[in-house]
C-alpha positions as CSV (number, residue, x, y, z in Angstrom):
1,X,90.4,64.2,84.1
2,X,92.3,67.1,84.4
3,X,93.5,69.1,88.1
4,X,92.5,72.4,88.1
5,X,94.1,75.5,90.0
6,X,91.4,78.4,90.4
7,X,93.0,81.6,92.1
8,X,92.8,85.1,92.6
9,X,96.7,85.7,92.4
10,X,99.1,87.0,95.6
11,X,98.0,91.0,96.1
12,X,97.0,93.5,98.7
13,X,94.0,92.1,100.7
14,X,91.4,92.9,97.9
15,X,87.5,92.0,97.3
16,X,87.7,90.9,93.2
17,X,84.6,89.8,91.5
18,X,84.6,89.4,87.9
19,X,84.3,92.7,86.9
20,X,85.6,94.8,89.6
21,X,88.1,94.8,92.8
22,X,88.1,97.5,96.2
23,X,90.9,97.2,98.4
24,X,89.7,96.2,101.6
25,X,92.8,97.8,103.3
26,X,91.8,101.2,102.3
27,X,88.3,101.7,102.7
28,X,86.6,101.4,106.1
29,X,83.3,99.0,106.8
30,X,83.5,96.7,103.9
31,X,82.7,92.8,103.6
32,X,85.0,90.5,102.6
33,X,83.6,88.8,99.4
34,X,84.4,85.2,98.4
35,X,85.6,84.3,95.1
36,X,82.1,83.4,93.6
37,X,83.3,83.5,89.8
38,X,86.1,80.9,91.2
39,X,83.5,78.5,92.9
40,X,81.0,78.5,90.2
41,X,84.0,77.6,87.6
42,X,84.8,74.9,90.1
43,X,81.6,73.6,90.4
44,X,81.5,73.5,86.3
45,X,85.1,71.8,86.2
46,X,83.7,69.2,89.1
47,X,80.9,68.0,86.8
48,X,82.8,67.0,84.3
49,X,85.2,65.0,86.4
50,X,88.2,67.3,87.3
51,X,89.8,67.7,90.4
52,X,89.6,71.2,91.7
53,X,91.3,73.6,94.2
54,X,90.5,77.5,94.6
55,X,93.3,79.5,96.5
56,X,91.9,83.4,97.4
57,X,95.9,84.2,97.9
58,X,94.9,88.1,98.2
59,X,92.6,87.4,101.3
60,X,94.3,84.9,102.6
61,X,97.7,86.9,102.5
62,X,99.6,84.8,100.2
63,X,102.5,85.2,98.1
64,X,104.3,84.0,95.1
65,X,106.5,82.0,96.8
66,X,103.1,80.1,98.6
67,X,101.7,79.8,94.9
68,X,104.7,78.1,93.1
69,X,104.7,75.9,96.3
70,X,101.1,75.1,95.8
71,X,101.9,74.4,92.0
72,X,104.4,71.7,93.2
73,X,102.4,69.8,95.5
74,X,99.5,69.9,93.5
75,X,100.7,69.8,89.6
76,X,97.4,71.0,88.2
77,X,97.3,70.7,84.5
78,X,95.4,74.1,84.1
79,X,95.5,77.1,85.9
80,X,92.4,79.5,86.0
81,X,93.3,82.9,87.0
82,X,91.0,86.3,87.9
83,X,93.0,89.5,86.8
84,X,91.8,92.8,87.4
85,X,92.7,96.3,85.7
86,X,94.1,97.6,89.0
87,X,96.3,94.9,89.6
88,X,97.1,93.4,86.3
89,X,100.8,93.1,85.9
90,X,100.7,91.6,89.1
91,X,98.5,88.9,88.6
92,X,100.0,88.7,85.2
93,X,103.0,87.2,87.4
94,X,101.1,84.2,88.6
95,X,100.8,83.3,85.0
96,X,104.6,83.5,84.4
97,X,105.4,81.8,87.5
98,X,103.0,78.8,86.5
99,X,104.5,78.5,83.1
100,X,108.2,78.3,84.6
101,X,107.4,75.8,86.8
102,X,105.1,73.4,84.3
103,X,105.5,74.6,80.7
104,X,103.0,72.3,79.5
105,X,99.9,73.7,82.4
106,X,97.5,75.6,80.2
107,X,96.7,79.2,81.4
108,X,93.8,80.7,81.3
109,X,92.2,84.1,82.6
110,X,89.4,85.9,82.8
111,X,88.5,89.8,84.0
112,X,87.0,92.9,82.3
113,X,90.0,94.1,81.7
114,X,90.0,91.7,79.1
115,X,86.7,93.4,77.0
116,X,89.3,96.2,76.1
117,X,92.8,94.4,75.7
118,X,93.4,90.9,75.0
119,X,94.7,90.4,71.6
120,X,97.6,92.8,72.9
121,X,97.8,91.0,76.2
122,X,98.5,88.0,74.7
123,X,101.2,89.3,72.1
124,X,103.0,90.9,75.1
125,X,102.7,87.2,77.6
126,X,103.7,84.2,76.0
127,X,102.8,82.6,78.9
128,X,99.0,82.8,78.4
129,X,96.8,80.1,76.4
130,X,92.8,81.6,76.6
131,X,91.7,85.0,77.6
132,X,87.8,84.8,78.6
133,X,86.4,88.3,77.7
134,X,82.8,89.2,79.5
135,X,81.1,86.7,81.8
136,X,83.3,83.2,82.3
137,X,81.5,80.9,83.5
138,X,79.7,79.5,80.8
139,X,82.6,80.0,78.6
140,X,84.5,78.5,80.9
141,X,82.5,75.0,80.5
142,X,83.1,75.1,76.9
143,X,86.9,75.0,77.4
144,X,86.7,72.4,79.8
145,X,84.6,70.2,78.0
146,X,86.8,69.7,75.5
147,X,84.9,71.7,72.9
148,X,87.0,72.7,69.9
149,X,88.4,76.3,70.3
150,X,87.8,77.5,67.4
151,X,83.6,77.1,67.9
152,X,84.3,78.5,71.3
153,X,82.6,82.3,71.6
154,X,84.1,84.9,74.1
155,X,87.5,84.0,74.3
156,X,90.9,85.0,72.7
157,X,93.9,82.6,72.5
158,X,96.9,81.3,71.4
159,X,97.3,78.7,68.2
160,X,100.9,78.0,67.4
161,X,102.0,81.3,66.8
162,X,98.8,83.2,65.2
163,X,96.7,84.8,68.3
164,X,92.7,84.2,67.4
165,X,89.9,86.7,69.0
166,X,86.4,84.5,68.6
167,X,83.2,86.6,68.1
168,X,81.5,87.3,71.2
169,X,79.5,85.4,73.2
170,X,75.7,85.7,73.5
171,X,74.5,86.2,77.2
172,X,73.0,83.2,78.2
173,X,68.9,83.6,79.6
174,X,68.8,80.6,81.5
175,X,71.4,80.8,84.8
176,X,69.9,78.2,86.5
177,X,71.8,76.1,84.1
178,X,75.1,76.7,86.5
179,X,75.8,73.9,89.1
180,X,75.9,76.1,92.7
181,X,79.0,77.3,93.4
182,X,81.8,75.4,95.3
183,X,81.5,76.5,98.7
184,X,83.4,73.0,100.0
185,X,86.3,74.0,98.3
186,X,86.7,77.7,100.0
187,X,87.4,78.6,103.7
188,X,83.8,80.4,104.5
189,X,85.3,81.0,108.0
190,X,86.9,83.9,106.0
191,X,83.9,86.1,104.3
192,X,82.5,87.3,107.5
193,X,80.2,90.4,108.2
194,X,82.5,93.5,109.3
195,X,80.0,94.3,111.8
196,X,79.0,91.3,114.0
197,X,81.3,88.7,112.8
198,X,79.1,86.3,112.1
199,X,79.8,84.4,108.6
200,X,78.6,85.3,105.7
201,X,77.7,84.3,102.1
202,X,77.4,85.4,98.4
203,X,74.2,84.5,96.6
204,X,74.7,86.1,93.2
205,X,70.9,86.1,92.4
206,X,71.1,88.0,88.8
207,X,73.3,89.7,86.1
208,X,73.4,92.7,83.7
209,X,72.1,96.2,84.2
210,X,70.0,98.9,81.7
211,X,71.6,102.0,82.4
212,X,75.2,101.9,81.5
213,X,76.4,104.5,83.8
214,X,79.8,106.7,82.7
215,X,81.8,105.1,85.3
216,X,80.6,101.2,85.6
217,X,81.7,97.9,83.7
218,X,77.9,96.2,84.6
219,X,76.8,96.9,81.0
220,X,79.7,96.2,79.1
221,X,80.5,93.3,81.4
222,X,77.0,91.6,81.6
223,X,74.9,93.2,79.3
224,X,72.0,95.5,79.4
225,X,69.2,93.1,80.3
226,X,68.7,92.1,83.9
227,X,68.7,88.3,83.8
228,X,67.7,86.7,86.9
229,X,68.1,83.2,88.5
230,X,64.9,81.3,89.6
231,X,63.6,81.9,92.9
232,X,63.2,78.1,93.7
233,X,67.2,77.7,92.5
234,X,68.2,80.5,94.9
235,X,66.3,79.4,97.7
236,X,68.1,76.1,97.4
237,X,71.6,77.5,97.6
238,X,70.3,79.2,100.5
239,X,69.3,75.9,101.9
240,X,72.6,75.0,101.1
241,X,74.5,77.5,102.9
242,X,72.5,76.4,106.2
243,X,72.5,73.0,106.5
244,X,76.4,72.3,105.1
245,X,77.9,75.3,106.2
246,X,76.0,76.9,109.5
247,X,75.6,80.3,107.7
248,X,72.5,82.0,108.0
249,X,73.8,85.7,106.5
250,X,73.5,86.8,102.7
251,X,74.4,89.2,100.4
252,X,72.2,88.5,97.3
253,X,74.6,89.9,94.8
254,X,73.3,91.7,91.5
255,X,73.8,94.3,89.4
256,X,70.6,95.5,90.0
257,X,68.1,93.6,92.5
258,X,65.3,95.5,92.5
259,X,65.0,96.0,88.6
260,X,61.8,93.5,88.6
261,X,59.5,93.8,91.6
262,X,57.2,91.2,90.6
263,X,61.3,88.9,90.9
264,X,62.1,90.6,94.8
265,X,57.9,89.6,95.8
266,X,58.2,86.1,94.7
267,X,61.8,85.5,96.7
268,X,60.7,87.8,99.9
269,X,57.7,85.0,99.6
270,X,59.3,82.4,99.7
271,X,62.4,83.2,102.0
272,X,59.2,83.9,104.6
273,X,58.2,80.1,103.9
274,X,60.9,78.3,103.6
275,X,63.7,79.8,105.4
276,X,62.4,82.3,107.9
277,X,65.3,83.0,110.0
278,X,68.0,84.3,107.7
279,X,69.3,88.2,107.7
280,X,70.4,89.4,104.0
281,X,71.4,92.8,102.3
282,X,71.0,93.7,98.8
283,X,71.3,96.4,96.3
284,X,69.3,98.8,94.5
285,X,69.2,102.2,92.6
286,X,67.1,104.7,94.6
287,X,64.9,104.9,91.9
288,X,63.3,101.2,91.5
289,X,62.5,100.9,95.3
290,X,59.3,101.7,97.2
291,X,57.4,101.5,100.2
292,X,55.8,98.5,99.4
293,X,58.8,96.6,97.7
294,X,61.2,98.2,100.9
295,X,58.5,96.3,103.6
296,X,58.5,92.7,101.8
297,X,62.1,93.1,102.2
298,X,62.3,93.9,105.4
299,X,59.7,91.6,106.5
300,X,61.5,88.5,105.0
301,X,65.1,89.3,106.9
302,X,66.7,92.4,104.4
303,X,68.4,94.3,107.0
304,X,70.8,96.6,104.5
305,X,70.4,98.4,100.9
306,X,73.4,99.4,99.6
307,X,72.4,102.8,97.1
308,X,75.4,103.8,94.5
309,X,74.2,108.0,94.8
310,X,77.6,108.6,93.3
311,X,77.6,113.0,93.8
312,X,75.9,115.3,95.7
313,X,75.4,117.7,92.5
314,X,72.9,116.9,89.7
315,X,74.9,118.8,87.5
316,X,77.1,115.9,88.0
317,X,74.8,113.2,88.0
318,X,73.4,113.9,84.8
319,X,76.9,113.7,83.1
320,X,77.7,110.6,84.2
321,X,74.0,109.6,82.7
322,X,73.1,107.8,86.1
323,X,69.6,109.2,85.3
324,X,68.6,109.6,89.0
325,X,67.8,112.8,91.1
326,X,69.0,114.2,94.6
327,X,65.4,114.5,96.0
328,X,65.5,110.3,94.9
329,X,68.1,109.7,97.0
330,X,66.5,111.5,99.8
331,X,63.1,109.3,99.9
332,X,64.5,106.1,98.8
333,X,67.3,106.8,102.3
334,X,64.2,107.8,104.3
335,X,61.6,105.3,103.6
336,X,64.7,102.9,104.8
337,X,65.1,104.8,108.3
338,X,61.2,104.3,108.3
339,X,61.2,101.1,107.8
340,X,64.6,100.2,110.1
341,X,66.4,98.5,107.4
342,X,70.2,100.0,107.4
343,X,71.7,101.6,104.0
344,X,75.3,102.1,102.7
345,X,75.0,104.4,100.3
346,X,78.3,104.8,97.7
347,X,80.2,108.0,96.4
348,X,82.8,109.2,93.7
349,X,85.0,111.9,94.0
350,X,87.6,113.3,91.3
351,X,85.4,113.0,88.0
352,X,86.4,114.9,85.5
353,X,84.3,117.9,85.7
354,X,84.1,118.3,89.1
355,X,85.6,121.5,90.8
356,X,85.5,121.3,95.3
357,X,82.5,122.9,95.1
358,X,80.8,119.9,93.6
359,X,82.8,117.6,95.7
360,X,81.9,119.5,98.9
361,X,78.4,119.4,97.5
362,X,78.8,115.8,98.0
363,X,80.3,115.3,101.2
364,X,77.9,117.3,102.6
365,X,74.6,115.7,100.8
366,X,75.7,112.5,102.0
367,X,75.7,113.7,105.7
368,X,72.2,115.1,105.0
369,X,71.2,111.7,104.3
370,X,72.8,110.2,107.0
371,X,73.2,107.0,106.1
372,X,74.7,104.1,107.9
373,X,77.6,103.9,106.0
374,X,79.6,105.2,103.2
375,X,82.2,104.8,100.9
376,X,83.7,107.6,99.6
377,X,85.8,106.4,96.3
378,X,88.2,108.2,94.3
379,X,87.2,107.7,90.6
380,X,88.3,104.5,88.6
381,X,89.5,104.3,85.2
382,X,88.3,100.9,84.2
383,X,89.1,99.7,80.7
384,X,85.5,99.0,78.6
385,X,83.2,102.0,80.4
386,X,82.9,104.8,78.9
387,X,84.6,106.6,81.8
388,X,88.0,105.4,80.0
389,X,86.8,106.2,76.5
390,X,86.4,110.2,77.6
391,X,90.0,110.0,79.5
392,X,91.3,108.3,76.2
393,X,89.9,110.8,73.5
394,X,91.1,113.8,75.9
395,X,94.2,112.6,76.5
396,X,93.8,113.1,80.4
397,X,96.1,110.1,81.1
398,X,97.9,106.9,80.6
399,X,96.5,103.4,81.5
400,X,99.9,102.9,83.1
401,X,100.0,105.2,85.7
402,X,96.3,104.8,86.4
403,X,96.2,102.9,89.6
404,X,98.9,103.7,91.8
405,X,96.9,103.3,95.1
406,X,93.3,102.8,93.2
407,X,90.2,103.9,95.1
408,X,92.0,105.8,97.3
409,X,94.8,108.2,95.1
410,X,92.7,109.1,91.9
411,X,93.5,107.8,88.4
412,X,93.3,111.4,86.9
413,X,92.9,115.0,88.0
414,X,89.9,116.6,87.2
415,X,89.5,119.7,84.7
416,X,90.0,121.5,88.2
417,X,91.5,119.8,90.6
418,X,95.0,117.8,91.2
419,X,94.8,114.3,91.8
420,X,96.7,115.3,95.6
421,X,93.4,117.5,96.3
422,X,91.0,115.0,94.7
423,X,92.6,112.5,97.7
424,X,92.9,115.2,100.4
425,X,89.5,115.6,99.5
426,X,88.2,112.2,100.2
427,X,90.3,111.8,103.1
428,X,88.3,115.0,104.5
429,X,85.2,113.4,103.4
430,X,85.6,110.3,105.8
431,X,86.6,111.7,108.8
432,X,84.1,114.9,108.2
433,X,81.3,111.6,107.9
434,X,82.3,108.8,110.7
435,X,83.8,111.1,113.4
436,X,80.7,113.4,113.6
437,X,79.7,113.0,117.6
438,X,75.9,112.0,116.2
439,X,77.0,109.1,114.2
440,X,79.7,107.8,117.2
441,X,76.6,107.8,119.9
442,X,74.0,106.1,116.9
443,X,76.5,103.7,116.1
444,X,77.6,102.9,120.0
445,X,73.6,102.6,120.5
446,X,73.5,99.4,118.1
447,X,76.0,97.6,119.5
448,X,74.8,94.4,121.1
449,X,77.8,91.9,121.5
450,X,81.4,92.6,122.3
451,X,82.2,91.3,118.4
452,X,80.6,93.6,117.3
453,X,82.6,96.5,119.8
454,X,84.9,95.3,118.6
455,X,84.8,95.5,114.9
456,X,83.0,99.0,115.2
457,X,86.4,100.1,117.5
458,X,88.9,98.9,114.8
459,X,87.2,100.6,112.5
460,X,86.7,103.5,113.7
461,X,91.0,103.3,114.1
462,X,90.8,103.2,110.6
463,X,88.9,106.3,110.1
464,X,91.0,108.5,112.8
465,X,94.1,107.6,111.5
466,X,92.9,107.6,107.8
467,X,95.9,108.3,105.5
């Protein structure tokens, strides 16, 4: 039996999952997501009789100084720890700090920034055991079941002083071989919808994505083939999430949720029969939707599709391969306003062969679909997509200076544009988007509680005085 310490390390209030991280501080109507990769390693580490603890110090405002203390009461003998690309010598601390306080506590951490360094990482932080490249959860049950490392696939790590990269690890078809994830072990009074308060949970339903998009770690992260959990095995979570924990809001999180119809029939049919009164959100491509599929949806409690249309101009979109069309976007938004089911539909500003014409192509295609919401990002360099191959052959930039405010101030200029107009760009893009008097009366129509005035007001302070 072994104590384990799951975290995502002290930072700026940020939503990680395992493959990518948005700061919640600088974008505007966004839902705090739990650490599900954390819970589910929990759950794994549970099984096999360990004693477990998950701290979310980013959401919960924590610092170094509350981590070493957390070390001391708790002495774990391993510490599991999510690192992202944007925040990595950061997070890298936690590691260090662990190691000072317990040389012998075994480190261990996973991320996708790990699919394109970890031999190196490793060289440069003694401190670190086991790097876990691609998915870690069932990667992470091999390490804590004692399996030898050497027969363990995925990971990279530390043997006296030689540093070992393993082959990779084969998706695994079945995920309904996971325990569900450790929801006793987080505060759920935290993940709350930003609209009406009410809490909220994280059903990751599926993994992996076909269309490897310039900008997105889905593919390299998950794989190319949508693998999804059984409906039964979902529903039960769901079940879960009721009776233990009073919460009777979703996000069924995916990489892609409408990829199989014949998958989003089966669960709409049996969320109708076995838990009726939920309200859930999902994503989709504008492109694998229809009426039909939108209207089982809505009918069994979907009451928001989040749509990545990433630009405005199809000159754009077909560089960065995302293989959809404007006119797409514009049926799959409207069969949604037919049907009443709210969308949130996702932008990206400052790639690199956009000029302002394409950007203000964008801003103003997403006002002409109107959406309920938007996030306007500035582009990410992420280490495995082939967004950070170009920047890399072209020599447009250095991984170090990448993410000095990420999301907000852009990695690189564009073959036009400084990375000050790219941002002065997006910051025009928000205000030109929320403050329009139509969307202010729409939005002050919906409101139905004084929670949820009141999360609508402070976020609409967060749009005026946008930065």
């Amino acid at each position: 039996m072994n104590k384990i310490l799951l975290i995502y390390p002290p930072s700026v209030k940020m939503n990680r999952t395992a493959r990518c991280q948005q700061p919640l501080n600088e974008l505007i109507i966004l839902p705090p997501l739990p650490p599900t990769d954390l819970m589910y390693c929990a759950s794994i580490a549970k099984q096999y009789g360990n004693i477990c603890k998950i701290k979310d110090y980013s959401l919960e405002n924590g610092t170094f100084e509350t981590l070493k203390n957390d070390i001391k009461i708790f002495q774990p003998d391993i510490l599991f720890a999510n690192i992202t690309s944007t925040t990595f010598e950061n997070d890298m601390q936690a590691v260090i700090e662990a190691k000072k306080l317990d040389k012998n506590i075994l480190t261990i951490t996973s991320g996708a920034h790990f699919l394109e360094f970890n031999t190196s990482v490793l060289e440069k932080y003694l401190e670190l055991d086991i790097i876990i490249r691609g998915e870690p959860e069932f990667t992470f049950q091999d390490i804590i079941s004692g399996k030898n490392l050497s027969e363990i696939d995925g990971i990279t790590y530390r043997l006296n002083n030689e540093i070992i990269s393993n082959k990779n690890r084969i998706y695994k078809e079945n995920l309904d071989e996971l325990p569900l994830p450790a929801r006793d072990l987080i505060n759920n009074e935290l993940y709350i919808r930003p609209d009406t308060g009410e809490k909220q949970a994280i059903i990751k339903v599926a993994s992996g994505c076909p269309y490897h998009c310039f900008f997105c770690l889905a593919t390299p992260f998950s794989g190319s083939k949508v693998r999804y959990r059984n409906v039964d095995n979902i529903i039960a979570e769901i079940k879960e999430c009721i009776q233990k924990y009073d919460i009777y809001s979703f996000v069924f999180w995916s990489d892609l949720f409408t990829a199989d119809k014949n998958f989003v029939k089966n669960l709409c049919s049996k969320i109708n029969q076995e838990v009726p009164n939920i309200k859930w959100s999902a994503n989709s491509r504008v492109d694998t939707i229809d009426l039909e599929t939108l209207t089982l949806m809505k009918n069994s409690g979907c009451t928001l599709i989040s749509f990545g249309i990433e630009s405005g101009s199809q000159e754009i979109l077909d560089k960065i391969g995302k293989k959809i069309t404007k006119n797409q976007a514009l049926q799959a938004v409207e069969m949604c306003k037919k049907l009443g089911i709210q969308t949130f539909t996702y932008y990206i500003l400052g790639l690199p062969w956009e000029n302002e014409t394409h950007i203000k192509e964008t801003i103003d295609f997403s006002i002409k679909l109107d959406s309920d919401y938007v996030n306007y990002y500035t582009a990410v360099v992420f280490p495995g997509t082939r967004f950070y191959d170009y920047v890399i052959q072209n020599n447009l930039g250095n991984l170090k200076d990448f993410y000095i405010n990420p999301y907000y101030y852009p990695c690189i200029a564009t073959n036009y544009l400084s990375k000050d107009k790219v941002q002065q760009l997006n910051k025009y893009a928000v205000k030109k988007f929320y403050l329009r008097p139509k969307y202010i009366f729409r939005k002050l129509k919906e409101i139905k509680s004084f929670s949820q005035f009141k999360n609508y007001f402070k976020a609409g302070l967060a749009v005026f005085f946008k930065k």
